[in-house]
C-alpha positions in Angstrom: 15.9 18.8 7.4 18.8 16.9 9.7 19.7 18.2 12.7 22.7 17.1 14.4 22.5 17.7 18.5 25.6 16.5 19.6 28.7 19.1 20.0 31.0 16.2 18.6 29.7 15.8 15.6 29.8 19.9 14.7 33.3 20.3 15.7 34.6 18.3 12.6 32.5 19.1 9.5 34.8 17.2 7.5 34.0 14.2 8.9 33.2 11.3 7.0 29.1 10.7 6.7 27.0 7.7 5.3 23.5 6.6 4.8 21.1 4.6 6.5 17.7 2.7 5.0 14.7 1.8 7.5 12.6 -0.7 5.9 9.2 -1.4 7.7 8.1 -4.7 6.9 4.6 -5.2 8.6 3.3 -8.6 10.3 0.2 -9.9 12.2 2.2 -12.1 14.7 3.9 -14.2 12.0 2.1 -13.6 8.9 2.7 -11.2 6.5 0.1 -8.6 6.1 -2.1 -8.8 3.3 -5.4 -6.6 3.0 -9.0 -8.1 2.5 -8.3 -11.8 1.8 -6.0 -12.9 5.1 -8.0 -13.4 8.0 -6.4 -13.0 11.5 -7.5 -13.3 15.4 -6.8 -10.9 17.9 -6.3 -12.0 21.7 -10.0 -12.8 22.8 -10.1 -15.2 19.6 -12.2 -13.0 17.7 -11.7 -13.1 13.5 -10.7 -9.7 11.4 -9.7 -9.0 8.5 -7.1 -5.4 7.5 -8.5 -3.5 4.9 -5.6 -0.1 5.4 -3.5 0.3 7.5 -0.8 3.8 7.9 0.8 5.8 10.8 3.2 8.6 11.1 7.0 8.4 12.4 9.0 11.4 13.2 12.0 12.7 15.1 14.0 9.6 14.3 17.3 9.2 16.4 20.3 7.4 15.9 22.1 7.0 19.6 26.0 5.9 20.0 26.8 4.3 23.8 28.4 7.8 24.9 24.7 9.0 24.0 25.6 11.7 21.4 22.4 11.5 18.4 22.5 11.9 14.9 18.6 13.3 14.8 16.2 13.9 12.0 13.4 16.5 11.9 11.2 15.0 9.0 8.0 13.3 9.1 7.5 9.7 7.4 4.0 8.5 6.4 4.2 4.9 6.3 1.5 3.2 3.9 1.2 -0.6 3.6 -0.3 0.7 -0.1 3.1 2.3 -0.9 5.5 0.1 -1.1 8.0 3.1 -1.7 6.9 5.0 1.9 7.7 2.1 4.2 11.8 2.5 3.1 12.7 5.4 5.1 16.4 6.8 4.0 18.8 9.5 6.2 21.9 10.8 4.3 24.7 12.6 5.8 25.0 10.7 9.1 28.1 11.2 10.8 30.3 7.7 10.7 30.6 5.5 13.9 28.9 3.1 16.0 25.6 3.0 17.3 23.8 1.0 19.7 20.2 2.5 19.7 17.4 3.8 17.4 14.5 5.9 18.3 11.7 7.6 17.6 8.0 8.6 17.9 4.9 7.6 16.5 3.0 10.4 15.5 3.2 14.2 15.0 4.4 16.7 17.3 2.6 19.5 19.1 4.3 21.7 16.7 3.4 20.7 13.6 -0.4 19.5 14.9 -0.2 23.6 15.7 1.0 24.7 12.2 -2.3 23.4 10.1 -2.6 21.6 6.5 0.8 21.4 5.7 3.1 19.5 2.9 4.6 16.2 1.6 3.7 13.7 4.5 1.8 16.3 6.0 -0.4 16.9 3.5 -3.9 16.4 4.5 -4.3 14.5 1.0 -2.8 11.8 2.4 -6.3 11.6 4.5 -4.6 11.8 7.8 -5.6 15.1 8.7 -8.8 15.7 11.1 -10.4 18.8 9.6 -12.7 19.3 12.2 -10.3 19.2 15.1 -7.0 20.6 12.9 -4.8 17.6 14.1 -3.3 14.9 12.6 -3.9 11.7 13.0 -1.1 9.6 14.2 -2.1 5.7 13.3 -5.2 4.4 10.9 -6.0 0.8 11.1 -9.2 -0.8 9.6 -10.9 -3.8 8.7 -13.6 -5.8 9.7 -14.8 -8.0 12.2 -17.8 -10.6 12.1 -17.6 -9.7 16.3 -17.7 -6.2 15.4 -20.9 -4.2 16.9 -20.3 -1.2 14.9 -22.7 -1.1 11.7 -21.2 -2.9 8.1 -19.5 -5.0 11.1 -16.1 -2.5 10.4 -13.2 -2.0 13.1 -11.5 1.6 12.9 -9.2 2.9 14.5 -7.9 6.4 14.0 -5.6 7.6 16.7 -4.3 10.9 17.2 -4.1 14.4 19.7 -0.9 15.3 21.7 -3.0 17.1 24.6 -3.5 15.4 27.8 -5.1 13.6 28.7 -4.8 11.6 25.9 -1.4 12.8 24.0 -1.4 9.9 22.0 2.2 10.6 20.8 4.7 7.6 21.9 8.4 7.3 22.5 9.8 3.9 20.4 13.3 2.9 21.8 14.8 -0.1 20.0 18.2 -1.3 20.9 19.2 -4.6 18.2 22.0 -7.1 19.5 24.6 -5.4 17.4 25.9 -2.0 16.4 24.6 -0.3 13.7 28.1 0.6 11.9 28.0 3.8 9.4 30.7 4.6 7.3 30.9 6.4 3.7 31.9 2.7 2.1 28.0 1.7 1.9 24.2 2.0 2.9 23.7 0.4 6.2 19.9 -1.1 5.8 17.8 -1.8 9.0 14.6 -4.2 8.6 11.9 -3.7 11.2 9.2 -5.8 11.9 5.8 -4.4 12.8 3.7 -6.3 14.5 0.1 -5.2 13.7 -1.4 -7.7 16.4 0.4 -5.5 19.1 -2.2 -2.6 18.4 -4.9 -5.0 19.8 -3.1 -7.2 22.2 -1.9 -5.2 24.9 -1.2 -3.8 27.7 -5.4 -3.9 27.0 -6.3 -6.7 24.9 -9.3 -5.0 22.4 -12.8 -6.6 22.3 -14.4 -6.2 19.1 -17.6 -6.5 21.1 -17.4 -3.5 23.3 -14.5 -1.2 21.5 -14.9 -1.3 17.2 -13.8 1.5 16.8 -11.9 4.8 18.3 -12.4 8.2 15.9 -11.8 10.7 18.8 -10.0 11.1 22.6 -12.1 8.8 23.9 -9.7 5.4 24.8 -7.6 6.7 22.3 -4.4 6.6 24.7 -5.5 2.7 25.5 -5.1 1.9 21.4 -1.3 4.5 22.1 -0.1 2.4 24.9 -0.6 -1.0 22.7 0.9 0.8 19.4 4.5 1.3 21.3 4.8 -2.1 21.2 4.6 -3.1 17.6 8.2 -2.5 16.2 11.3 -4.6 16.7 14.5 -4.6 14.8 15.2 -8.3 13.2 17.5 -7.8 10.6 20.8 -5.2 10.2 22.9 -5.2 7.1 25.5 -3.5 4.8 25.8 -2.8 1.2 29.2 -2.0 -0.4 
């Protein structure tokens, strides 16, 4: 479902619309992600290797410079193992110029209210606490040979919306250009995640001391870090 909050764009239903691509290309600083065999090092020097990696995005905005929004209501569950989840598409967006895209990492209260649910939602997807009825908002694991958790493992599963430790987080990216749709084309945006953000900072994670977070505890530390993973490096147009 689309839902379109500003007045401007409902007075002229005839206006034209076009269609926008997200692709989600993800990183460890720069090299591409690959699970198992590529080993990486997090801030404190300390080895690891990415065995999954998936995280929900929601309430995606497009924002013009007047700040009028072309908004979406669906939930995304992006999968580095499907290659077909991390190309998010939006139809119907009203035609123009806009300078900003946003949107949050994780589920909302609402739907964390609501239960198993469907399509991303669907607790098959195995992102769904049964024992605490929430979803979880961001899975990454691997392994670490500075790990102190047992099999030497690293795990984090982030989620809850309740403070203290809402977990949900607000992702504001504004690229050096416009982002021009018009109903000649797909406009295509390419953003970079940066999976060495999750574990860099503002609190740079010790393998040592924090291997893992499965429940509220320090699970708005792993939040705070996650914020800072996406940026937009590429826009372009397909006619």
């Amino acid at each position: 479902m689309f839902i379109f909050t500003a007045s401007a764009f409902q007075i002229n239903a005839q206006r034209s619309t076009g269609t926008l691509s997200i692709d989600f290309i993800h990183f460890v600083d720069n090299q591409p992600l690959k699970f198992d065999s590529a080993v990486y090092r997090n801030e404190l020097g300390q080895s690891y290797t990415i065995s999954n990696f998936k995280y929900y995005i929601s309430a995606i905005e497009l924002v013009t410079e007047q700040g009028t929004k072309f908004s979406s209501g669906d939930h995304f569950l992006i999968n580095e193992e499907d290659e077909r989840s991390k190309k998010i598409s939006l139809n119907k967006i009203p035609a123009g110029k806009y300078t900003a895209v946003q949107f949050i990492i994780g589920v909302d209260s609402l739907h964390n209210c609501s239960g198993a649910q469907t399509g991303a939602l669907d607790p098959a997807n195995t992102m769904f606490w049964a024992w605490n009825s929430g979803y979880i908002f961001l899975k990454l694991e691997g392994k670490s040979s500075s790990s102190s958790a047992t099999g030497k493992i690293i795990e984090y599963h982030i989620g809850g919306y309740k403070a203290p430790a809402n977990c949900i987080r607000s992702v504001h990216l504004k690229p050096g250009q416009e982002i021009s749709i018009n109903d000649k084309g797909n406009t295509e945006i390419q953003i970079n995640v940066n999976i060495a953000e999750i574990l860099r900072g503002p609190q740079a994670i010790d393998f040592r001391t924090l291997p893992a977070v499965a429940d509220f505890h320090n699970a708005s530390v792993i939040a705070d870090n996650y914020k800072d993973m996406f940026t937009i490096s590429k826009i372009s147009y397909a006619h």
